[in-house]
C-alpha positions as CSV (number, residue, x, y, z in Angstrom):
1,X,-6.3,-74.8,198.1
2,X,-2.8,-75.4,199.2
3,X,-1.3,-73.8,201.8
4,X,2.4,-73.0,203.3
5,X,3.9,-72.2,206.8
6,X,7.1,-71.0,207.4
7,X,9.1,-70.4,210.8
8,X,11.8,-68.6,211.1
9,X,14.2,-68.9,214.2
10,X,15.0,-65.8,215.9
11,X,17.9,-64.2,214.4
12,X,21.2,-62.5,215.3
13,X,20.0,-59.0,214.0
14,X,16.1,-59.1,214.0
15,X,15.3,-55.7,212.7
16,X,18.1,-56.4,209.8
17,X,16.1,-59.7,209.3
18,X,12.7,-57.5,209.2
19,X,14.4,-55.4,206.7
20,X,15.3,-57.4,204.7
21,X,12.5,-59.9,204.6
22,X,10.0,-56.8,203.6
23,X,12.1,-55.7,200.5
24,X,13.3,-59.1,199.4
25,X,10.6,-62.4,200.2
26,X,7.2,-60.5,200.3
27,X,7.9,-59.2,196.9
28,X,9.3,-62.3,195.4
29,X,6.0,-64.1,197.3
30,X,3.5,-61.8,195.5
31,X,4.2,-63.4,192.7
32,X,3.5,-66.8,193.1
33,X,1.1,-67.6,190.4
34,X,-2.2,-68.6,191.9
35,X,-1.4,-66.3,195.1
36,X,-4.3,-66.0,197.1
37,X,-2.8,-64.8,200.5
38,X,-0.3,-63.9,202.5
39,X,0.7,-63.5,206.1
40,X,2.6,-62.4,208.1
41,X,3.0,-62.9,212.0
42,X,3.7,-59.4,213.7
43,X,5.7,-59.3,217.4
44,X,6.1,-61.9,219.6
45,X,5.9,-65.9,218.3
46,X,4.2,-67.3,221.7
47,X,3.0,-70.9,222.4
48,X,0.8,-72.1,225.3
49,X,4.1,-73.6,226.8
50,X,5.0,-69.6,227.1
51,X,8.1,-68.2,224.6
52,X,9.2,-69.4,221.6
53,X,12.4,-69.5,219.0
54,X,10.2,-68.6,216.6
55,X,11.0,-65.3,215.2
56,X,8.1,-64.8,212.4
57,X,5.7,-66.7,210.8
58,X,4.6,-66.6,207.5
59,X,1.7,-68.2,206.0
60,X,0.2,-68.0,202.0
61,X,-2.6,-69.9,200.4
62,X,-2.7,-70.2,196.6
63,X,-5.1,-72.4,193.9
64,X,-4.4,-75.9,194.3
65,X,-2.0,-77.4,191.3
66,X,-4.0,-79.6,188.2
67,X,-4.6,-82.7,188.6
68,X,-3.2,-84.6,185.8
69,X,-4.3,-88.0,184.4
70,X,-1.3,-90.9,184.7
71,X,-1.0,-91.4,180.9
72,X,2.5,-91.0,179.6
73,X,0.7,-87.5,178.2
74,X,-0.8,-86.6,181.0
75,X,-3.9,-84.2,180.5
76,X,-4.2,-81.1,183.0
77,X,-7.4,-79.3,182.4
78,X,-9.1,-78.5,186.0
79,X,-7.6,-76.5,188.8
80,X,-9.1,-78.0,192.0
């Protein structure tokens, strides 16, 4: 399985950046072929160290990508 975090600093206009994270990147993420999962953070981005820059987090999981052989043709035929 791969997986991919994403932080995003705290913007100028946070609930424009909610906004438009909702209707624009969650759709587009849904349909990552392979999807398996998606989060997203919700409220305040702390860290043991107390507050962060951190605005949101987002994290999705998806099938790993074939592994190929190194031939000049290279043969994909197993998702891992």
């Amino acid at each position: 399985m791969a997986k991919l975090v994403v932080l995003y600093k705290m913007p100028k206009d946070p609930e424009a950046f909610n906004s438009y994270y909702a209707a624009t990147h969650i759709p587009i993420a849904r349909k990552i072929p392979g999807l398996r999962g998606y989060d997203v953070s919700r409220g305040v981005v702390a860290t043991p160290a107390g507050p962060s820059e951190v605005h949101l987090l987002a994290a999705s999981s998806r099938r790993a990508v074939s592994r190929c052989s190194s031939s000049k043709k290279p043969r994909c035929d197993r998702q891992t």
